[in-house]
N, C-alpha and C positions, 0 to 999 in steps of 0.2 A: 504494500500500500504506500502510495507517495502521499509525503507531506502539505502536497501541495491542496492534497482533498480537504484539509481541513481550513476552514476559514477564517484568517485571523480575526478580531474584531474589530480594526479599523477597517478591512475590505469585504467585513461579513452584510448583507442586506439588513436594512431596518428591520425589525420587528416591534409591533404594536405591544404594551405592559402586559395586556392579556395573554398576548404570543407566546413572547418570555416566559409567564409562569404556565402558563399551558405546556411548553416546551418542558419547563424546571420539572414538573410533573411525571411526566411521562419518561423522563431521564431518570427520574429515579426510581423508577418500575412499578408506578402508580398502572390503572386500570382507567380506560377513556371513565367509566362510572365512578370511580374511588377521585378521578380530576376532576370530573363535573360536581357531585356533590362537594369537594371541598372548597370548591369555586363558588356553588351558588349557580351555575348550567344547567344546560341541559346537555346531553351527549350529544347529540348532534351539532349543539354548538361548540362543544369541546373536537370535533371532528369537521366543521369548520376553519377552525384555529389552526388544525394540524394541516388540511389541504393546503391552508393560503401557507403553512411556514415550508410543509415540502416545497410546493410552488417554488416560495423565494431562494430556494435552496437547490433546486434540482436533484432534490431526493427522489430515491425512485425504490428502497425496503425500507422494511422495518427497523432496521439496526442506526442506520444514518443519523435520524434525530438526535440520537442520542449521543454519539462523536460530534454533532454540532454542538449540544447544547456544553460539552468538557470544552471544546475549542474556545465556545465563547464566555467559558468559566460560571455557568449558570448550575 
């Protein structure tokens, strides 16, 4: 794996405060339901979140969020 997949945080995409902790979530092996309820969501808005951060990220498993989210120290 090259270093270069990981995105620093000055050249990582924005993400929205919800994003972030949606992301922080799920990095640490929360459940979309165990994220929404401790957020106050619904899962589909928790599943939401995670389209638009794949999206800015061009993720494409399941494994990726979560190497983003150490990258970006979340």
């Amino acid at each position: 794996m090259s270093a270069t997949l990981a995105p620093s945080p000055t050249e990582a995409p924005a993400l929205a405060p919800r994003e972030r902790e949606t992301l922080r979530h799920i990095a640490a092996g929360r459940t979309y339901l165990q994220t929404a309820r401790h957020m106050g969501l619904s899962t589909h808005t928790v599943d939401a979140y995670l389209r638009r951060i794949r999206a800015k990220f061009d993720i494409t498993n399941t494994a990726e969020p979560t190497r983003v989210a150490i990258a970006l120290g979340l």
